[in-house]
C-alpha positions as CSV (number, residue, x, y, z in Angstrom):
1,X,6.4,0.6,-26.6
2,X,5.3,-2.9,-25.1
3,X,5.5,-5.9,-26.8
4,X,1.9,-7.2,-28.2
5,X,0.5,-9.8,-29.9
6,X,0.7,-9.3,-33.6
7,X,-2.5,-10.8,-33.3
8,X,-5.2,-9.3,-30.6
9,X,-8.4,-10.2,-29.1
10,X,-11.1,-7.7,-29.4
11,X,-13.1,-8.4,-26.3
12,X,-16.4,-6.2,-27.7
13,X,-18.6,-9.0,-28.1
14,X,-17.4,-10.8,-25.1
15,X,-20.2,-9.1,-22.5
16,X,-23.7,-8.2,-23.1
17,X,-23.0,-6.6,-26.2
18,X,-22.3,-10.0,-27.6
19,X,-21.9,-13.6,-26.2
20,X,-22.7,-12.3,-22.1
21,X,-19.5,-15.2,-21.0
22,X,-19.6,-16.3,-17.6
23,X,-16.8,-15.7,-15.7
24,X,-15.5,-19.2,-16.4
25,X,-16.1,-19.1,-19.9
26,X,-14.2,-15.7,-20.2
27,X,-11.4,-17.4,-17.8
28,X,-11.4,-20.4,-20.5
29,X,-11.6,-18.1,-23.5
30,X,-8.5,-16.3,-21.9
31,X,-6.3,-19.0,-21.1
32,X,-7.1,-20.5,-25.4
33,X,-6.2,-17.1,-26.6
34,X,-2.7,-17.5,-24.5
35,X,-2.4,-21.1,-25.6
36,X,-2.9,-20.2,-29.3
37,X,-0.2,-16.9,-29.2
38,X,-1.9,-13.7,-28.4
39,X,-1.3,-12.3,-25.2
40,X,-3.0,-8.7,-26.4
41,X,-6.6,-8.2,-25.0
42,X,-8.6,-4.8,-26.5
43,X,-11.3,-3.2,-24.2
44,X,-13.3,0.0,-24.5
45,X,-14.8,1.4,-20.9
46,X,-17.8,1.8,-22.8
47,X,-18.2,-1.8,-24.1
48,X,-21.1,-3.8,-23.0
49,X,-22.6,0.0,-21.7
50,X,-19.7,0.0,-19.4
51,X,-19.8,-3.6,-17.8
52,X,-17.3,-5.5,-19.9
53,X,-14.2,-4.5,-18.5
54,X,-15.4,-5.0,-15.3
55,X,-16.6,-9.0,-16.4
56,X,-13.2,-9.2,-17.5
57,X,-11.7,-8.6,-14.7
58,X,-13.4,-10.4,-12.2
59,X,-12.4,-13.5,-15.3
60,X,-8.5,-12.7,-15.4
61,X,-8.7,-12.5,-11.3
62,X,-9.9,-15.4,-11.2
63,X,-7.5,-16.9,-13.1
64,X,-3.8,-18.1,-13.0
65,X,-2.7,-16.1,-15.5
66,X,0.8,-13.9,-14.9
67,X,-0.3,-9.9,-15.7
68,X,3.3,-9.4,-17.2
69,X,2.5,-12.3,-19.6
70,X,-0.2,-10.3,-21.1
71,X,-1.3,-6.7,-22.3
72,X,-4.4,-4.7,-21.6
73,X,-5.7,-2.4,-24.4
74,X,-8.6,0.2,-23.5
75,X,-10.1,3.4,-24.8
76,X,-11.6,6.8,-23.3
77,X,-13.6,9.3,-23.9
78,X,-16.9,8.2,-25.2
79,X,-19.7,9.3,-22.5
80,X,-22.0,6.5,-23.9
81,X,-25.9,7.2,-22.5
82,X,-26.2,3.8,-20.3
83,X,-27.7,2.2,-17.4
84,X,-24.3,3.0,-16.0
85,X,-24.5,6.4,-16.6
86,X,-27.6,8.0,-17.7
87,X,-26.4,11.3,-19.4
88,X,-28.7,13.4,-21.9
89,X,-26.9,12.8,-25.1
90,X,-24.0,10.6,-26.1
91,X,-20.7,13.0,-26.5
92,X,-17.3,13.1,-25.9
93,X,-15.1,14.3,-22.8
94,X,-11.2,14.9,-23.4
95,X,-10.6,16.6,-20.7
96,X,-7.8,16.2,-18.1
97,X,-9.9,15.3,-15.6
98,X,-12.1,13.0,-17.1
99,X,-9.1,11.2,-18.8
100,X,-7.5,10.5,-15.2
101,X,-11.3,9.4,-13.5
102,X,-11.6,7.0,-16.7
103,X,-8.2,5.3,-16.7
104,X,-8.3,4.8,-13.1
105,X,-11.7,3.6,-13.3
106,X,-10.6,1.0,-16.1
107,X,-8.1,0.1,-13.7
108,X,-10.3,-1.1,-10.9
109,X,-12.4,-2.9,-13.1
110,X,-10.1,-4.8,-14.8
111,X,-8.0,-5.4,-11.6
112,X,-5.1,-4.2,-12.2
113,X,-2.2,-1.6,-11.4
114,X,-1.4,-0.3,-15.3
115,X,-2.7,-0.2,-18.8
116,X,-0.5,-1.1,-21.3
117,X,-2.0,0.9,-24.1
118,X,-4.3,3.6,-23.7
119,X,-6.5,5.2,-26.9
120,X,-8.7,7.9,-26.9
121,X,-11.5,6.2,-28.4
122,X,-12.7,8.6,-31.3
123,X,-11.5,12.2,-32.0
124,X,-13.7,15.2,-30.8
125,X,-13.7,18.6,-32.0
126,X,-13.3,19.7,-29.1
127,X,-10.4,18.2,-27.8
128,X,-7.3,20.4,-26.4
129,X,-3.7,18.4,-27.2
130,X,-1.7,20.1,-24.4
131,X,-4.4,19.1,-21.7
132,X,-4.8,15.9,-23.1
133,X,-0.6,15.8,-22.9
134,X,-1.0,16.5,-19.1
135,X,-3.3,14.2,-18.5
136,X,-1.6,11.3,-20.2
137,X,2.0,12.8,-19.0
138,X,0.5,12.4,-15.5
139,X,-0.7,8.7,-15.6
140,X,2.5,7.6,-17.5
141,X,4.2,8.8,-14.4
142,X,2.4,7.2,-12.1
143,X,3.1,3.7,-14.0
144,X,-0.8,3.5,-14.7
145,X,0.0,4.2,-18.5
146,X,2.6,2.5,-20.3
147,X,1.9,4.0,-24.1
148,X,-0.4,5.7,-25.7
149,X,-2.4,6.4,-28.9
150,X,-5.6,7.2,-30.4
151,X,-8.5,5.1,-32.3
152,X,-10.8,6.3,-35.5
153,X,-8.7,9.5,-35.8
154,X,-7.2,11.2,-40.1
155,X,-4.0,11.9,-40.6
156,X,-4.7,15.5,-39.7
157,X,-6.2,15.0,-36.8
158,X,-3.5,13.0,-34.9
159,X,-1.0,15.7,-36.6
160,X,-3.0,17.9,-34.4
161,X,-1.9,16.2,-31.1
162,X,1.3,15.2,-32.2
163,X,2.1,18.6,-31.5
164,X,1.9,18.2,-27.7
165,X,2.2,14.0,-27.1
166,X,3.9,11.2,-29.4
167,X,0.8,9.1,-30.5
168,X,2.5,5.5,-30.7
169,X,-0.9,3.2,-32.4
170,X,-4.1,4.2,-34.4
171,X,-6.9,2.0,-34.3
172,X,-8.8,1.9,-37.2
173,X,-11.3,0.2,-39.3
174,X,-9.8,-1.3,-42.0
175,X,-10.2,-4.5,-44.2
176,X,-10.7,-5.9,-47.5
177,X,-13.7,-4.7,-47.7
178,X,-12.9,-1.5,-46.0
179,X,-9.8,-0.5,-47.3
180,X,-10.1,3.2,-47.6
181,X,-6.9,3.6,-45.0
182,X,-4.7,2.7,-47.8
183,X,-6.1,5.4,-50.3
184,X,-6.7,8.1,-48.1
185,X,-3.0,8.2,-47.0
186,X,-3.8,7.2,-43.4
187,X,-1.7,4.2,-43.6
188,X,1.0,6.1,-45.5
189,X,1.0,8.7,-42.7
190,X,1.2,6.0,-40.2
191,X,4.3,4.5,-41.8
192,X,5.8,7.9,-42.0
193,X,5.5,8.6,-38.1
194,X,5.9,5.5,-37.2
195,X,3.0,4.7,-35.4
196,X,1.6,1.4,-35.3
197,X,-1.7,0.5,-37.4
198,X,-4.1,-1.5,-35.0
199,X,-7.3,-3.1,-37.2
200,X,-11.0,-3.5,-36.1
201,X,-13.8,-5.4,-37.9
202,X,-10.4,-6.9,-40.2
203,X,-13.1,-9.7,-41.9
204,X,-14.9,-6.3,-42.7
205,X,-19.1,-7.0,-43.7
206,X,-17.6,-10.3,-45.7
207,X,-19.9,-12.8,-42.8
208,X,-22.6,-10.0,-42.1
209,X,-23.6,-8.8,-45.6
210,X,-24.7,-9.7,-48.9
211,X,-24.2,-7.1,-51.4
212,X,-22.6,-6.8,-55.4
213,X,-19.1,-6.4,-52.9
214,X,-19.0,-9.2,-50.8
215,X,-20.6,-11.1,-53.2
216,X,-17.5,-10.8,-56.1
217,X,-15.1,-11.3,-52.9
218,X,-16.6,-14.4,-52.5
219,X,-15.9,-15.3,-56.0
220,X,-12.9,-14.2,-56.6
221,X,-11.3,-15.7,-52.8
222,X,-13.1,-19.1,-53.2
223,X,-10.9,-21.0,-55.7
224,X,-8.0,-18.8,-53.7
225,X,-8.7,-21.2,-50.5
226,X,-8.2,-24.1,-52.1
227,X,-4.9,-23.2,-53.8
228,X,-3.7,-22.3,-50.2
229,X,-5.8,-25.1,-48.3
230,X,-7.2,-21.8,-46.0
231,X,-10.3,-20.5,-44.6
232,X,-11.6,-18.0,-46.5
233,X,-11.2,-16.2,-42.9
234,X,-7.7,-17.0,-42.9
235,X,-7.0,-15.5,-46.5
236,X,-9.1,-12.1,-45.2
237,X,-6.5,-11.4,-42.9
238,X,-3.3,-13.0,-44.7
239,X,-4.9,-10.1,-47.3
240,X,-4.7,-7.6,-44.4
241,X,-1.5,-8.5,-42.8
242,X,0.5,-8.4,-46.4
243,X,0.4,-4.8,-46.0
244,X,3.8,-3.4,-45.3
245,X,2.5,-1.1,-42.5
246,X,2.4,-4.2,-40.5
247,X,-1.1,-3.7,-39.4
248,X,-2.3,-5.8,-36.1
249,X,-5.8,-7.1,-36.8
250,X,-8.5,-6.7,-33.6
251,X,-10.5,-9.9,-34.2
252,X,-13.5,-10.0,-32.4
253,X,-14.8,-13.8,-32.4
254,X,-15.0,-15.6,-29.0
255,X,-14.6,-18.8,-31.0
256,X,-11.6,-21.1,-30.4
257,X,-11.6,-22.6,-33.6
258,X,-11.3,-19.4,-35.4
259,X,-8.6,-18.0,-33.0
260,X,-6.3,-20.5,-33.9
261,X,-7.1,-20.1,-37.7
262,X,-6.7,-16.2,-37.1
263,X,-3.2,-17.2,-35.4
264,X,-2.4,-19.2,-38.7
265,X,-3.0,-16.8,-41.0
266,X,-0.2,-15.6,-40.0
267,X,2.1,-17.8,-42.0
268,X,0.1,-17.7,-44.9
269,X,2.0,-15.6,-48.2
270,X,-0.2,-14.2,-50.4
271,X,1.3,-14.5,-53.8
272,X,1.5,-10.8,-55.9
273,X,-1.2,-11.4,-57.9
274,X,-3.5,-13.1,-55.4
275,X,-3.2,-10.2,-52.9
276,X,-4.2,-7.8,-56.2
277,X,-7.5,-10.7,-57.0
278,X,-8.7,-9.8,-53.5
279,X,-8.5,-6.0,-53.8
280,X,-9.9,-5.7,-57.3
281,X,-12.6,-8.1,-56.1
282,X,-13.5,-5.5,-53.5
283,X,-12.7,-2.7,-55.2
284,X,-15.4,-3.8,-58.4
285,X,-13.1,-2.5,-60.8
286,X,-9.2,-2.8,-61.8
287,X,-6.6,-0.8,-60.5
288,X,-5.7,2.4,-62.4
């Protein structure tokens, strides 16, 4: 599989479903992201109701940037009711020929020749591995697909398709404050097939929410910071990235200030008992 970032940048909020950058201000937020170490970029065709790749791409072709100094991330499969495409009712579309329309659409609007990851976005019941294995068996050789794997999908469910096509990466949700990955054996299964853990929302409701949860995080992480001289930010992934799945966190701010501390976090060693503060904290009771 491609090298990425340990580190990636979730471009969700980048569009109209979040900040609405200019071209030059995706160009700039590009080129920082480079500067500060990740070269990984995550898209979904539905983000910003299926504009944001497109922004993107007009951005990156705009700019100086080498394609083979950086990866492209993007997901299929949602049929997301939109301006773009005004369907009845949102739903899900696995099949082989709407897997090949969608990559090769992604490919035109981000302006380039290959993806370097593909995910199908969330799992449907409906889905048939071996057509989804000719589908993606078909793009890989055409170069437009260089690896592949799924996002939001159990244990049982990427068991499922493993039976027709290795899934290399699982996107999921997972954080301190959502850390049910690590109890329900998806991150166990992951280590066991050796597919790589990708993140989203790894800060979890910590900035968004007050409740009794993110409330005793706060406690218990505050006099934390100060022994480490880190962001409380910082310590939310150094938390995340101390697993020994070797999760790669999807962070979704466009601001450079806290891509650089994200970046950081990196070298940041939670101590043992520190790393068990954190998850008791979120977990409102001691381990068993």
């Amino acid at each position: 599989m491609n090298e990425f970032s340990h580190i990636i940048a979730g471009t969700m909020t980048w569009g109209s479903w979040g900040k609405s950058l200019s071209t030059e201000s995706m160009q700039t937020l590009m080129e920082h992201c480079l500067v500060s170490g990740i070269t990984t970029f995550d898209h979904a065709d539905i983000y910003g109701g299926y504009t944001t790749e497109e922004d993107f791409g007009k951005a990156f072709a705009a700019s100086s940037i080498p394609r083979e100094t950086v990866q492209f991330i993007t997901k299929c499969g949602i049929q997301y009711p939109s301006e773009k495409r005004p369907l009845s009712i949102k739903h899900y579309d696995y099949s082989k020929e709407h897997i090949v329309w969608s990559v090769e659409q992604s490919l035109r609007n981000l302006q380039t020749d290959y993806i370097d990851l593909l995910l199908l976005h969330r799992p449907s019941p409906l889905m048939k591995p071996e057509e989804i294995a000719e589908a993606i068996e078909q793009l890989r050789k055409q170069g437009k697909v260089k690896a592949f794997g799924v996002s939001n999908f159990t244990s049982s469910q990427t068991t499922l398709l493993q039976k027709s096509i290795h899934v290399e990466v699982n996107q999921i949700e997972f954080s301190l404050c959502s850390h049910q990955a690590m109890q329900d054996g998806s991150l166990d299964f992951m280590q066991l097939h050796a597919i790589q853990p990708m993140a989203w929302s790894p800060l979890g409701s910590i900035f968004k929410e007050d409740n009794a949860q993110t409330q005793r995080i706060r406690e218990a992480i505050t006099p934390i910071t100060e022994k480490y001289g880190a962001s409380m930010d910082q310590l939310l992934l150094a938390w995340l990235l101390h697993h020994p799945a070797n999760i790669s966190p999807v962070i979704g701010t466009t601001q450079p200030e806290r891509i650089r501390a994200a970046v950081e976090a990196q070298d940041i060693q939670l101590e043992l008992e520190d790393w068990f503060k954190l998850w008791v904290a979120a977990r409102g009771s001691k381990v068993p």
